[in-house]
KOLDODO-816840 format. One record per atom (N, C-alpha, C, CB): residue in three letters; x, y, z. Coordinates in pm, whole numbers, padded with zeros to 5 digits, always signed. Glycine has a CB too. Layout:
ALAXYZ...
//
This chain:
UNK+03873+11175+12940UNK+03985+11088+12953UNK+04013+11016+12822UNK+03963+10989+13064UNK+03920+10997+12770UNK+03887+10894+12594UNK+03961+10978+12523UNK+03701+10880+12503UNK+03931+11104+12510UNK+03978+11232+12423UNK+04132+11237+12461UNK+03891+11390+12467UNK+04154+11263+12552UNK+04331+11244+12608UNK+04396+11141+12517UNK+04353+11175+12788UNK+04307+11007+12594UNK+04418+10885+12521UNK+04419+10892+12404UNK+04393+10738+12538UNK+04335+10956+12317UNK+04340+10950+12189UNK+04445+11044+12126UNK+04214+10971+12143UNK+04431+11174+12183UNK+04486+11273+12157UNK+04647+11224+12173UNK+04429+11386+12241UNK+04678+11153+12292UNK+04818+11085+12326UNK+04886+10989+12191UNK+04787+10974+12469UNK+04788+10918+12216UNK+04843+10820+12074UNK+04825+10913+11898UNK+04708+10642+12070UNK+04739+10997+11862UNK+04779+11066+11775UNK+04875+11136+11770UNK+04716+11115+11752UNK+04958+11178+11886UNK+05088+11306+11883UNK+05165+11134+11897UNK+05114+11486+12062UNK+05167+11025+11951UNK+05284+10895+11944UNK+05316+10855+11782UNK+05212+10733+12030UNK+05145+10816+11732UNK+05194+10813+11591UNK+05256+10910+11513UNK+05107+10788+11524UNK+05276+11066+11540UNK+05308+11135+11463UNK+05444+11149+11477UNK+05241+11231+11465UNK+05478+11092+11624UNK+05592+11107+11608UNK+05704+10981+11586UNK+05610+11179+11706UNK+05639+10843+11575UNK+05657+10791+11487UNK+05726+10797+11387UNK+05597+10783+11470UNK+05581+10906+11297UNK+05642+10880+11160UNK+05717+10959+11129UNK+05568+10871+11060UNK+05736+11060+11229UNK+05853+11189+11203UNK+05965+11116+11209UNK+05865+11323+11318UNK+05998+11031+11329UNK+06159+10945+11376UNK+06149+10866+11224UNK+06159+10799+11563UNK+06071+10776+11178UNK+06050+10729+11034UNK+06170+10797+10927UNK+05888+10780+10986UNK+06100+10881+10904UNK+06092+10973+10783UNK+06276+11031+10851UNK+05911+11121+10779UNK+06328+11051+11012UNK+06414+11153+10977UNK+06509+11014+10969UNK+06444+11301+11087UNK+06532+10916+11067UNK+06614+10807+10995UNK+06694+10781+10844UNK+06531+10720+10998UNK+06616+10797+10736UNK+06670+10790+10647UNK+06775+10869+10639UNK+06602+10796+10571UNK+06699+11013+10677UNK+06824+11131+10603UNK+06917+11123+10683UNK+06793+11301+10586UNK+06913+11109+10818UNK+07025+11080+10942UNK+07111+10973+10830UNK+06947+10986+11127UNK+07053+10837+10788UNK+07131+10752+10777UNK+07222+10852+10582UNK+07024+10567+10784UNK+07141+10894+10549UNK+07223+10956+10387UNK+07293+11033+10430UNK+07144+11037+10260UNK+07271+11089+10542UNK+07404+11223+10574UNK+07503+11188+10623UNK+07381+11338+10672UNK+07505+11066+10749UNK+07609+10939+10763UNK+07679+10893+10619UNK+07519+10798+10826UNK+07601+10858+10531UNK+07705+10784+10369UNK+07771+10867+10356UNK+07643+10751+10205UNK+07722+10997+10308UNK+07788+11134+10210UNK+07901+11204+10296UNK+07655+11271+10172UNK+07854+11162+10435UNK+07983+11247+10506UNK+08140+11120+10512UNK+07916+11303+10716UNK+08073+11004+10536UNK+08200+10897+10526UNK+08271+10913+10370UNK+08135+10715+10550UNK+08184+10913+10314UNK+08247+10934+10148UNK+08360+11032+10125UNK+08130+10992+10044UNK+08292+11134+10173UNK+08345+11222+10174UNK+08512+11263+10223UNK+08260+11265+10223UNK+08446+11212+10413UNK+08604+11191+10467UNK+08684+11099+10395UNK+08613+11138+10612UNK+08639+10965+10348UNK+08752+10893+10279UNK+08806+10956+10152UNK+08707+10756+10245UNK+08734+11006+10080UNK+08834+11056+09971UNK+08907+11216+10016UNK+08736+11071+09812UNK+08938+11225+10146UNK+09007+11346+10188UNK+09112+11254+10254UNK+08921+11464+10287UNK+09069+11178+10307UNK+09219+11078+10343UNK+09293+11000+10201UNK+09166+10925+10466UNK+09240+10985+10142UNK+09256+10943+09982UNK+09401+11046+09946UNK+09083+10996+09866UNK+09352+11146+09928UNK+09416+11265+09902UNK+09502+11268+09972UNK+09357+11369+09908UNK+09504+11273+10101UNK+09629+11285+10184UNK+09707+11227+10157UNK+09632+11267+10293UNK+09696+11073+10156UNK+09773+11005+10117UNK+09796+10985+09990UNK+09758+10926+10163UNK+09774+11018+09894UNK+09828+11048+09786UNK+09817+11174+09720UNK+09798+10968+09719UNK+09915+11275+09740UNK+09918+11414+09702UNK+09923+11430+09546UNK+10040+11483+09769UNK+09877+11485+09477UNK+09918+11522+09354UNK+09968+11647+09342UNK+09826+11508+09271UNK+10093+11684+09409UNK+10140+11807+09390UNK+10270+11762+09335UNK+10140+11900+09514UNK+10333+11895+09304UNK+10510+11941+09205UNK+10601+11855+09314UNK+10582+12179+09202UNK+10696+11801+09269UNK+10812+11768+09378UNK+10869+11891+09462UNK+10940+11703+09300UNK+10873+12004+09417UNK+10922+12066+09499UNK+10821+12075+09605UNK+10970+12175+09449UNK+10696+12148+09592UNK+10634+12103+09677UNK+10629+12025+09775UNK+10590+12086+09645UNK+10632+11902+09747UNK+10643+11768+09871UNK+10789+11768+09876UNK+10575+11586+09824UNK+10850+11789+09865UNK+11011+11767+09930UNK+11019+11883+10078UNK+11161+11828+09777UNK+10949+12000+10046UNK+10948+12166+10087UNK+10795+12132+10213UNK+10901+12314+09895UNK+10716+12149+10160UNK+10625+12098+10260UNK+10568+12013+10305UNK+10568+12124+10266UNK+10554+11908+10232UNK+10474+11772+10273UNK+10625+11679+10329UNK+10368+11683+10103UNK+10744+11665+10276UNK+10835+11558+10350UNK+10927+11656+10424UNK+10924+11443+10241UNK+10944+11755+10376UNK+11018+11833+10472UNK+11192+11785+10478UNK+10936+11810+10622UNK+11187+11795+10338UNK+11344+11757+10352UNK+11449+11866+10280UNK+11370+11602+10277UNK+11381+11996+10221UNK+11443+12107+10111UNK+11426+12192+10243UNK+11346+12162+09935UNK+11546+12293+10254UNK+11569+12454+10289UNK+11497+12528+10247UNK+11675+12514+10255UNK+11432+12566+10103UNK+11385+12628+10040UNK+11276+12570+09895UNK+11492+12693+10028UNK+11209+12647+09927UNK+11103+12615+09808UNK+11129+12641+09713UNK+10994+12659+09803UNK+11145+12600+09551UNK+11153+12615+09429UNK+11072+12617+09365UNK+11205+12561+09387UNK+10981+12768+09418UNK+10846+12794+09315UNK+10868+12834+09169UNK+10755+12915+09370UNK+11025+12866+09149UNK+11070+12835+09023UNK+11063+12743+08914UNK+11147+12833+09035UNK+11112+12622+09018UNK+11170+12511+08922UNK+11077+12380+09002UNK+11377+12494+08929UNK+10957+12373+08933UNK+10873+12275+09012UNK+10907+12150+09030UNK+10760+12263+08967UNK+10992+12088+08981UNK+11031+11944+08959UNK+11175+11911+09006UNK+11020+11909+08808UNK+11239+12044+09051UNK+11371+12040+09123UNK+11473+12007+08988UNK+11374+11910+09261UNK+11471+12019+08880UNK+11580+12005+08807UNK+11713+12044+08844UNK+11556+12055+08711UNK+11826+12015+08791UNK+11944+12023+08864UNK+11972+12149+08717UNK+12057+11846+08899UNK+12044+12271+08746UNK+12041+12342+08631UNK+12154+12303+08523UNK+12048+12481+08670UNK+12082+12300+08384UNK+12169+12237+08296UNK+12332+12292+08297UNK+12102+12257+08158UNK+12392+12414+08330UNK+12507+12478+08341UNK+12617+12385+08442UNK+12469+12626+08396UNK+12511+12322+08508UNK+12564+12185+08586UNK+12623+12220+08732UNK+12696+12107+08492UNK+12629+12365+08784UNK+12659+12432+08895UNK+12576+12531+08987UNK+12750+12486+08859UNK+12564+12491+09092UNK+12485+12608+09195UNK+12572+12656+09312UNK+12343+12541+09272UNK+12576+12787+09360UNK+12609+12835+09443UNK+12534+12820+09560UNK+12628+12930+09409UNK+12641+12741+09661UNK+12515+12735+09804UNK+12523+12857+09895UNK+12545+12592+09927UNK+12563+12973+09891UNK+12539+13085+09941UNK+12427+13105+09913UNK+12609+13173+09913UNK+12377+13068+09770UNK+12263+13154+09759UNK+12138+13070+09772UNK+12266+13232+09628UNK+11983+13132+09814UNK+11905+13029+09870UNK+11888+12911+09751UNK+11760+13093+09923UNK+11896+12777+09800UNK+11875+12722+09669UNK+11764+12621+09723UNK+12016+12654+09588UNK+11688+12572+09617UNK+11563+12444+09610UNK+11634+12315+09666UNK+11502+12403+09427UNK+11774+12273+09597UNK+11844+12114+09636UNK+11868+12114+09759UNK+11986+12069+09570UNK+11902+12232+09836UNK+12015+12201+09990UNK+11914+12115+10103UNK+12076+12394+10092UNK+11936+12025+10169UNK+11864+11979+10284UNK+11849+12088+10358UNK+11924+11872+10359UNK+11730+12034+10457UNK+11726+12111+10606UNK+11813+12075+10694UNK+11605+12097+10681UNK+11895+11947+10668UNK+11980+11889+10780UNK+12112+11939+10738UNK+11975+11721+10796UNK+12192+11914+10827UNK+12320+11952+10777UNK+12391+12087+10717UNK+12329+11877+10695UNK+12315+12166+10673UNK+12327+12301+10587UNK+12325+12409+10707UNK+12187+12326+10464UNK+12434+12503+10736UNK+12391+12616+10832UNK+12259+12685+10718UNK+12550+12746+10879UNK+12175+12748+10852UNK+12108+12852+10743UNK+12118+12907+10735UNK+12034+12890+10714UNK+12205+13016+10778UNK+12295+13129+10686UNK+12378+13107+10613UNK+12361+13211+10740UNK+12460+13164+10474UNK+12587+13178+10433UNK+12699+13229+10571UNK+12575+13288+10307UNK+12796+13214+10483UNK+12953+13235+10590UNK+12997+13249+10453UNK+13044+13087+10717UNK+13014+13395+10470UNK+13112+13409+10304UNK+13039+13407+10196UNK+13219+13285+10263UNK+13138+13393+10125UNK+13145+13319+10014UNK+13056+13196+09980UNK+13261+13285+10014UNK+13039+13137+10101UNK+12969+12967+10109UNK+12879+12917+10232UNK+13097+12851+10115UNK+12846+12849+10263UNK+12784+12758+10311UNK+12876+12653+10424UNK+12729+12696+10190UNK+12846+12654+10524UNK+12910+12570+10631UNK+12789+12453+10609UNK+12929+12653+10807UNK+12839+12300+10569UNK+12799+12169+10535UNK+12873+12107+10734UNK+12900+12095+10337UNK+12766+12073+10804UNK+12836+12057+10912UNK+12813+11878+10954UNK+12780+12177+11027UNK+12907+11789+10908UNK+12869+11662+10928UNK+12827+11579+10787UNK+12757+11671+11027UNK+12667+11634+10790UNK+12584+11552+10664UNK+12446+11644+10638UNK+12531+11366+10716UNK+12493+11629+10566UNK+12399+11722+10446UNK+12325+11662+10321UNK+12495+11824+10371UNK+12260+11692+10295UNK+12217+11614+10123UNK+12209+11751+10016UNK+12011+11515+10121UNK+12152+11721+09889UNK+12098+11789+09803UNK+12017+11693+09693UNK+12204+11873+09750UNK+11932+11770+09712UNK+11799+11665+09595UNK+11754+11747+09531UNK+11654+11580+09654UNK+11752+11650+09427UNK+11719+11727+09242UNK+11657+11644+09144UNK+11868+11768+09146UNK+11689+11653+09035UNK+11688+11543+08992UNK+11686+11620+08792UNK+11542+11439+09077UNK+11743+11542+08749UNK+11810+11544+08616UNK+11699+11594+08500UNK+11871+11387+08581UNK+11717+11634+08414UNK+11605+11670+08292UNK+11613+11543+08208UNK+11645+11820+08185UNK+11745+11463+08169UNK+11766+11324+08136UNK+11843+11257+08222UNK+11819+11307+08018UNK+11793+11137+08234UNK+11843+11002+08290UNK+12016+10975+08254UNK+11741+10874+08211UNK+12083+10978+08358UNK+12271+10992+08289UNK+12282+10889+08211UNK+12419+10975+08406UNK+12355+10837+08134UNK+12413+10752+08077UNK+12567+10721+08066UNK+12368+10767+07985UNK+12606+10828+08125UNK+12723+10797+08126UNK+12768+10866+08274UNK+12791+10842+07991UNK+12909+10814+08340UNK+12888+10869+08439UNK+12923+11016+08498UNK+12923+10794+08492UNK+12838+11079+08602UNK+12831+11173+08636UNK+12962+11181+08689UNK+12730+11194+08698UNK+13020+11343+08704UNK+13103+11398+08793UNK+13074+11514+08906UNK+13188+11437+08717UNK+13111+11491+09027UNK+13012+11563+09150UNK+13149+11612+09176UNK+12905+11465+09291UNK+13155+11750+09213UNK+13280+11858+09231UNK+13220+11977+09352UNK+13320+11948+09051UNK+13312+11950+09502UNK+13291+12053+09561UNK+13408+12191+09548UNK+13270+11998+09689UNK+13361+12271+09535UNK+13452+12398+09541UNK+13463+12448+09682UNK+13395+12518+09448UNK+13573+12401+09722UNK+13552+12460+09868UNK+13646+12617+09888UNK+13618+12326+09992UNK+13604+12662+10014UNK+13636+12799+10056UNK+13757+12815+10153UNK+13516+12858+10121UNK+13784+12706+10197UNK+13903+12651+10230UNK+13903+12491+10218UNK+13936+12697+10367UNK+14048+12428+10231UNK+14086+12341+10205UNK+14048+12255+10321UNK+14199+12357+10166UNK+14085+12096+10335UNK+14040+12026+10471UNK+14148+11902+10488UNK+13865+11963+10462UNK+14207+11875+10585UNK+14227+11755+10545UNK+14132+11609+10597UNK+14359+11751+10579UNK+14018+11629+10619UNK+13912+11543+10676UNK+13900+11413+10553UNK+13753+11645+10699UNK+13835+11325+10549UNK+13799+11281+10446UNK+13658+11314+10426UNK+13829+11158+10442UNK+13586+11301+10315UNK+13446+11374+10247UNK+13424+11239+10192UNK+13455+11525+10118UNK+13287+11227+10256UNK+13224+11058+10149UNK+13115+11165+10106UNK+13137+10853+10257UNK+13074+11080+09970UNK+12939+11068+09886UNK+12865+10973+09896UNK+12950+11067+09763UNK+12719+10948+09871UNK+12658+10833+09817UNK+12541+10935+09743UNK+12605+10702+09942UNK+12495+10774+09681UNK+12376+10808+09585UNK+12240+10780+09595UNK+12397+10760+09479UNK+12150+10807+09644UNK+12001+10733+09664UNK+12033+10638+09771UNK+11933+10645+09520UNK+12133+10686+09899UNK+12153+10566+10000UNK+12255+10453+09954UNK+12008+10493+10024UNK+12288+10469+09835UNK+12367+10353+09769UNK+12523+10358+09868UNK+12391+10388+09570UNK+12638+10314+09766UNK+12764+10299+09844UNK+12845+10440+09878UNK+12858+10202+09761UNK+12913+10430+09971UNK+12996+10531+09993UNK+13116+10551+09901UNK+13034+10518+10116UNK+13151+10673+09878UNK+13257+10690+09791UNK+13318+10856+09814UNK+13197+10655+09633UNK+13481+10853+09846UNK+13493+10954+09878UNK+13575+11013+09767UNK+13532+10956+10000UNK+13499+11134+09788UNK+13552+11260+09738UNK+13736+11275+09764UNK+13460+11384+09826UNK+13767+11305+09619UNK+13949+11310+09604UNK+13965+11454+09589UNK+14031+11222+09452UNK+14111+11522+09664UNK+14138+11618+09599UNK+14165+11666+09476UNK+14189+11639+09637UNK+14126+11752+09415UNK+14135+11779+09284UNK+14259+11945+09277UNK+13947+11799+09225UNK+14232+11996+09369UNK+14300+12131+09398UNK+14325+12174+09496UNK+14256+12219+09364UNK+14337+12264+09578UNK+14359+12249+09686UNK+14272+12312+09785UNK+14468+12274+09692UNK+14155+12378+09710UNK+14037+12415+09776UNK+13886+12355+09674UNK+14052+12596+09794UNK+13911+12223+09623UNK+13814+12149+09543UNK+13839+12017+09609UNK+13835+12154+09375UNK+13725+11924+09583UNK+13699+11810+09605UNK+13643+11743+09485UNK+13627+11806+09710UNK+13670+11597+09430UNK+13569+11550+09330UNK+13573+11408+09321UNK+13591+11609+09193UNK+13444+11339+09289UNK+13419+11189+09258UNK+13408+11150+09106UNK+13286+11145+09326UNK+13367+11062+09047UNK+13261+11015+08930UNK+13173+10870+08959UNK+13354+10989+08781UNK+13073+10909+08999UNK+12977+10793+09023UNK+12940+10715+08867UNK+12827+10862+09101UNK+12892+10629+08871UNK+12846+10543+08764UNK+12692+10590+08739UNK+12861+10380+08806UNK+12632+10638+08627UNK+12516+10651+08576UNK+12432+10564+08686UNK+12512+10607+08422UNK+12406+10405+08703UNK+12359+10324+08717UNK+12327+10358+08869UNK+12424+10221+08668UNK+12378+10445+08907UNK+12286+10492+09081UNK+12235+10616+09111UNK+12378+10488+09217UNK+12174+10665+08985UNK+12085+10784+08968UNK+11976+10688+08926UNK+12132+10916+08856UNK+11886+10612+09002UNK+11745+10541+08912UNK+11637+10624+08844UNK+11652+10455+09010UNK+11602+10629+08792UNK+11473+10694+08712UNK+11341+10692+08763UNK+11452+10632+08587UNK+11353+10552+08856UNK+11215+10489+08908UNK+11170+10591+09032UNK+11237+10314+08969UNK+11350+10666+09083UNK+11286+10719+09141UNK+11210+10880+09116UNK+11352+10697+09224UNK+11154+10923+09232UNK+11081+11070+09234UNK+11215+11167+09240UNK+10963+11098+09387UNK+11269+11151+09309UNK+11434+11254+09328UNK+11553+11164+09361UNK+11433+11379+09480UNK+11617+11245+09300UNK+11747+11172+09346UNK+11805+11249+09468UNK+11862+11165+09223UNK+11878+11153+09539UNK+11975+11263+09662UNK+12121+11202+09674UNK+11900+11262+09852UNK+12188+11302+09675UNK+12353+11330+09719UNK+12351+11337+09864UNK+12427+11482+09659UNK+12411+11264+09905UNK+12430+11284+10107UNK+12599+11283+10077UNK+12352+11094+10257UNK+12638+11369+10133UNK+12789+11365+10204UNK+12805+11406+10305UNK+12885+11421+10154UNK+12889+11315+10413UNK+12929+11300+10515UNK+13100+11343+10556UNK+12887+11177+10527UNK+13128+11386+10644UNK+13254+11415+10726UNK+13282+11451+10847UNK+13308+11488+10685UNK+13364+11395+10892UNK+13371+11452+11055UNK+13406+11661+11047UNK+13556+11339+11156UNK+13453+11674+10987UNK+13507+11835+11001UNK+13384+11846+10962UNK+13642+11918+10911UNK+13371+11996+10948UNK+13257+12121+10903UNK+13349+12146+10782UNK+13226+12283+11026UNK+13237+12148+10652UNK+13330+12228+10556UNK+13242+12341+10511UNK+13388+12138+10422UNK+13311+12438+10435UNK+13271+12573+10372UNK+13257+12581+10242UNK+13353+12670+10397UNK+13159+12558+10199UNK+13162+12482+10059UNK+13041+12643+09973UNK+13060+12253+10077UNK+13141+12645+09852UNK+13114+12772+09756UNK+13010+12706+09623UNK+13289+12844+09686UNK+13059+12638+09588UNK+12991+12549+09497UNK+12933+12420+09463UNK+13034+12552+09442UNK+12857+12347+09379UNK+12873+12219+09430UNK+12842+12213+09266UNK+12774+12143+09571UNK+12909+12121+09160UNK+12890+12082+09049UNK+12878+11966+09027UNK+12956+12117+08988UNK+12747+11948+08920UNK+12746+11790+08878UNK+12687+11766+08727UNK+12645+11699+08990UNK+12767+11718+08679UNK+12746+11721+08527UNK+12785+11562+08456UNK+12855+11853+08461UNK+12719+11536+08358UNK+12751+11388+08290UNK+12869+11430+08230UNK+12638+11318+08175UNK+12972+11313+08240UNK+13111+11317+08186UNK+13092+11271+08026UNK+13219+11209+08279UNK+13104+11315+07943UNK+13155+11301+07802UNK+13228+11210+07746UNK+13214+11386+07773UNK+13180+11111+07707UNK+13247+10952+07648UNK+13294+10975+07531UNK+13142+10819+07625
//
């Protein structure tokens, strides 16, 4: 019976010092794994990827990805065809097919880009449309004021915003235009006006 109890309390202390000894590493594998998860939430919340990227997959606000043009530049020629797939067009508002020639803009739409230089003088934003409308067409700039689009021809539309609501501070800039009609829009140009 002596031999038992002894034998009992030698396998208690041993296991003891086993629970001892595994504590620690239980408790280091607890640190390294919290560490760990926090700098993966770290990351999440702050991505270091291309704008196109986060516009396309992380905010989900581009039609199309611009594994081209990582930073969404607006192309210096100052014109894009929205028939064809482009990086700027929203997911909202934009049919996703062509019609024609163009693009059915149904309501509100955006396009986000953003400049190789900061304007200084002010921009001119020109739709080429595929037919004519008599609806009215607003613009704004980064959410700023509304401003509508004038006829220029009789299947064109055009504004000139002021430099001063394209900010720099921001990551992209965006164009939203709004209208009650659906329009069919072939082109969309925007270029700094020449002082």
């Amino acid at each position: 019976m002596f031999s038992q109890t002894t034998e009992l309390s030698a396998n208690n202390s041993f296991s003891k010092v086993k629970a001892q000894a595994f504590r620690p590493l239980v408790l280091a594998l607890f640190i390294v794994l919290s560490l760990y998860y926090s700098w993966v939430l770290y990351l999440a919340a702050h991505p270091n990827v291309s704008t196109a990227y986060q516009t396309y997959y992380i905010e989900k606000k581009t039609r199309y990805w611009g594994k081209e043009n990582m930073d969404l530049l607006w192309p210096e020629k100052g014109t894009i065809n929205v028939a064809e797939p482009s990086p700027f067009l929203s997911r909202q508002g934009w049919e996703p097919l062509p019609k024609g020639e163009g693009r059915e803009l149904v309501h509100d739409a955006s396009l986000y880009f953003n400049f190789k230089k900061t304007p200084h003088s002010p921009v001119r934003i020109k739709l080429s449309l595929n037919q004519s409308i008599t609806e009215p067409v607003y613009i704004s700039a980064n959410q700023g004021r509304k401003v509508m689009l004038m006829p220029l021809e009789i299947n064109s539309l055009e504004t000139t915003l002021p430099a001063s609501v394209f900010l720099r501070a921001q990551p992209i800039q965006q164009l939203q235009f709004e209208t009650d009609a659906s329009l069919n829009i072939r082109q969309v140009t925007i270029t700094e006006t020449v002082q």
